[in-house]
C-alpha positions in Angstrom: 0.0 0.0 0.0 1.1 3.3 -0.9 -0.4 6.3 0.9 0.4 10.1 -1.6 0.4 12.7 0.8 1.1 16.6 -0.1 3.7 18.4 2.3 3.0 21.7 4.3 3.8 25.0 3.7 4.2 25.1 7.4 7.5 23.4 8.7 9.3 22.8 12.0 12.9 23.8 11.5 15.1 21.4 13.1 17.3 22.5 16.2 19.8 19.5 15.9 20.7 17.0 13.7 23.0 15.6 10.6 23.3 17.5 7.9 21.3 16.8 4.5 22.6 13.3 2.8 20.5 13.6 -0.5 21.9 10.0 -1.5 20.6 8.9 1.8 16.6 9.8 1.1 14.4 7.0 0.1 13.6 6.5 -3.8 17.3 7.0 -4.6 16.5 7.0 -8.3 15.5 10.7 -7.7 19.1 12.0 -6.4 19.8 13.0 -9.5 16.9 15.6 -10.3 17.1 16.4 -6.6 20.6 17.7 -7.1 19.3 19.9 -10.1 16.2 21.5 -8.6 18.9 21.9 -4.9 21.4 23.4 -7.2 19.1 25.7 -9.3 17.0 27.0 -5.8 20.3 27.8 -4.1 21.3 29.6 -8.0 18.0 31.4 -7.6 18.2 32.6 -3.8 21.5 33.8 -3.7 20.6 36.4 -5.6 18.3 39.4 -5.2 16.1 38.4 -2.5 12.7 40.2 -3.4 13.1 38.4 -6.8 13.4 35.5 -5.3 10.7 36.1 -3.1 8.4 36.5 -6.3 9.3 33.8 -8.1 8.8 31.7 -5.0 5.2 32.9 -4.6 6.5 34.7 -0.6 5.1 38.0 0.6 7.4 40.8 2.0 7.4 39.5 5.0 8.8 36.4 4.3 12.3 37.3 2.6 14.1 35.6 5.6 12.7 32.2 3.7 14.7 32.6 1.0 18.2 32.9 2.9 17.0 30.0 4.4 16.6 28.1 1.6 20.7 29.4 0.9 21.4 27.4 3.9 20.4 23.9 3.3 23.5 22.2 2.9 24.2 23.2 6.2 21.1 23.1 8.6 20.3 20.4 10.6 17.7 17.6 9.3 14.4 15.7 11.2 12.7 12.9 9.8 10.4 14.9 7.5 7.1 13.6 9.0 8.3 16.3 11.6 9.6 18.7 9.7 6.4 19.3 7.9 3.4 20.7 10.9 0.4 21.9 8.5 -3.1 20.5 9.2 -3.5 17.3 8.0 0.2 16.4 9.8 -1.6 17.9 13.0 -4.5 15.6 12.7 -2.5 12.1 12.0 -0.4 13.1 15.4 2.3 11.1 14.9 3.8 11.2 18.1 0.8 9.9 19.6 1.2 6.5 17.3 2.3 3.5 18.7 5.4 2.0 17.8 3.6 -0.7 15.5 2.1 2.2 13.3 4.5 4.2 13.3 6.4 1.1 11.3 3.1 1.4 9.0 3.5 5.2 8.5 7.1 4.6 7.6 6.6 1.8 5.2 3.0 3.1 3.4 3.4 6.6 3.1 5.4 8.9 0.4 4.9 12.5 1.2 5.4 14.5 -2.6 7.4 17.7 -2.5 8.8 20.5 -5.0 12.5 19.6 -3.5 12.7 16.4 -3.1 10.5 14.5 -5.4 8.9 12.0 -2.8 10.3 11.3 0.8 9.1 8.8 3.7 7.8 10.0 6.8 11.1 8.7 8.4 13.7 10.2 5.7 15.8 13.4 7.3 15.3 16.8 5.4 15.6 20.8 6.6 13.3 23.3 6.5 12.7 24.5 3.3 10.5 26.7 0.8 9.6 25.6 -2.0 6.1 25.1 -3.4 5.2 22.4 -6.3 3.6 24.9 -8.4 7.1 26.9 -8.8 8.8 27.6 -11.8 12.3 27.8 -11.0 14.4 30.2 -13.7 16.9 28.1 -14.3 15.1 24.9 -14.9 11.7 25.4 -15.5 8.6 24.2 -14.2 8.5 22.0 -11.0 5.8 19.9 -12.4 7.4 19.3 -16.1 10.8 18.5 -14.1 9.6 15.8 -11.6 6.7 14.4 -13.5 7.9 11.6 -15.6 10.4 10.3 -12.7 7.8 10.5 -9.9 5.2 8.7 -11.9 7.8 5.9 -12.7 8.6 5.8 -8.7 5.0 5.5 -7.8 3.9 2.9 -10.7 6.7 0.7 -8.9 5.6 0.6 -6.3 3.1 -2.5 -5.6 -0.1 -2.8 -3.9 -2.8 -0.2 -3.5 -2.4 3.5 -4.2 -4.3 5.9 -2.0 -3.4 9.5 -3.8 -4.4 12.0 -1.6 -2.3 15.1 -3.0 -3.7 18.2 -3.6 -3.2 19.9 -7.6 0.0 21.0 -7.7 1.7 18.1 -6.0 -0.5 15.4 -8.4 1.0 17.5 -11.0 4.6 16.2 -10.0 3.2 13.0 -10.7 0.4 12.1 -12.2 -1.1 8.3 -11.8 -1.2 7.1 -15.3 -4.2 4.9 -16.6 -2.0 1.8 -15.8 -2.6 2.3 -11.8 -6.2 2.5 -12.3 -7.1 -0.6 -11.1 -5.5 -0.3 -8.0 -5.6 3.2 -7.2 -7.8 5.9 -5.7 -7.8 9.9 -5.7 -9.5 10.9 -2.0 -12.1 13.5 -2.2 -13.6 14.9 0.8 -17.2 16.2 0.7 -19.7 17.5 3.1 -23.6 16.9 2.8 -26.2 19.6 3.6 -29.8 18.6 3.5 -28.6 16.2 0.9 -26.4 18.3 -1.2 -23.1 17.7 -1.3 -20.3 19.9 -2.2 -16.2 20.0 -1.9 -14.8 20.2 1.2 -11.9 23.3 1.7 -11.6 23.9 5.5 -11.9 20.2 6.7 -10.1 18.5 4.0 -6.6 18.6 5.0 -7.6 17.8 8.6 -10.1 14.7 7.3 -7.0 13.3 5.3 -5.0 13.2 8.3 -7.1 11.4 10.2 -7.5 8.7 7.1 -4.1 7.9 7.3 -4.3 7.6 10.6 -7.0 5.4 10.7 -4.8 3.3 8.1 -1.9 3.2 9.8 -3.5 2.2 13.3 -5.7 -0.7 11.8 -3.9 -4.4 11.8 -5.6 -5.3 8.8 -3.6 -4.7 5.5 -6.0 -3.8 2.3 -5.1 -5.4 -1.0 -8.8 -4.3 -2.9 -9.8 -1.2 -3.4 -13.1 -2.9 -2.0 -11.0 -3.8 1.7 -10.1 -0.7 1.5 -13.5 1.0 2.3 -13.8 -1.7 5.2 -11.1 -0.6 6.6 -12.1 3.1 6.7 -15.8 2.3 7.2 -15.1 0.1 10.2 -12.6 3.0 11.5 -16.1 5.8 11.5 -15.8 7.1 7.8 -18.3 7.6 5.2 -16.7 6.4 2.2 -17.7 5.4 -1.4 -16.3 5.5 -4.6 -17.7 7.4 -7.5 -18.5 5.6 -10.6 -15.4 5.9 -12.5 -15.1 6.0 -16.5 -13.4 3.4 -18.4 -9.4 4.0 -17.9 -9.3 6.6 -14.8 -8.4 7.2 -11.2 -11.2 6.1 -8.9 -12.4 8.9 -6.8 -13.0 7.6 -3.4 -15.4 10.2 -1.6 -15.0 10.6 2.4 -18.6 12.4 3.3 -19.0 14.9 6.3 -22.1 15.7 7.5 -22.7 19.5 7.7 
């Protein structure tokens, strides 16, 4: 099983720690592309900071972000389950995980990100900024950079895939019709009087606790179908959309408004 998560914007800089190892991160067929987009994000924030800032897609008020990202070689790394602290890495709470599923976390989940490709939860990064809908001006799109290479890494990988990315991180890479029988995209959706409609504020938080509820169940789903026994039986209202011939299920988690 292979859980897609996106990262956060917000990240816990470590205090302590080794130094980045880029050969040392998980999918090592990535190193390579890593070392570019590293090389050409250091190229870009060395220079003028409020063009940096720009091309980054930071505010004013966040120019001290790009001498961080100067800094990487250099600061100390976390696993990056704690580096990155946004909502949905709030709601899974993984220090509140037992050891058992905290092995699960480590060995299901890939979290996608503009720097690095993919990482596990356990694989040790910095703080950084860097967004995955970036164009970098020395390289180019983020998405048109990563996407053939992530999509390869994630086709490899065997079992289920549980995609739960938001747009610009899918982007990186896209499942390709070949997945389809043994992938989902997650959709969160909250019904009112019996209409439903996308979820913003809740769906980040609702994701987090679906891994969660992954992680901290003993049963393993093969099926897309013991998939939605396992999230049913853990308190979720889940179902899949009826998918056209070729594409990404949509498996729909429902809140009730």
């Amino acid at each position: 099983m292979l859980i897609l998560l996106p990262p956060s914007e917000g990240k816990s800089a470590p205090q302590s720690g080794p130094v980045l190892d880029l050969a040392a991160l998980s999918f090592p067929e990535l190193t390579g592309i890593r070392e570019q987009v590293r090389t050409a994000l250091l190229d870009l924030c060395s220079g003028p900071a409020p063009e940096a800032a720009t091309a980054l897609g930071l505010g004013p008020t966040q120019l001290g972000e790009v001498g961080a990202n100067t800094r990487l070689a250099d600061e100390p790394c976390a696993p990056a389950i704690e580096v990155y602290t946004g909502v949905l890495y709030e709601a899974l709470d993984v220090g509140s995980l037992t050891a058992a599923a905290r092995r699960r976390l480590d060995a299901s989940v890939a979290i996608a990100s503009g720097l690095w490709g993919l990482v596990r939860p356990g694989d040790p990064i910095p703080s950084y900024r860097l967004s995955g809908g970036v164009t970098l001006p020395a390289l180019g799109r983020l998405s048109t950079i990563w996407r053939d290479a992530v999509s390869t890494v994630i086709g490899e990988q065997e079992g289920l895939i549980i995609d739960m990315r938001s747009g610009a991180y899918v982007d990186l890479g896209p499942l390709d019709d070949a997945m389809a029988d043994r992938a989902v995209t997650v959709r969160v959706l909250t019904e009112r009087a019996g209409k439903r409609s996308v979820v913003s504020h809740h769906n980040k938080s609702t994701k987090g606790l679906l891994v969660r509820s992954l992680v901290t169940s003993r049963r393993r789903p093969t099926r897309i179908a013991d998939l939605l026994d396992v999230l049913a039986d853990a308190g979720h209202q889940v179902e899949l959309s009826p998918p056209k011939k070729g594409d990404i299920q949509i498996l729909d988690v429902v809140l009730q408004g």
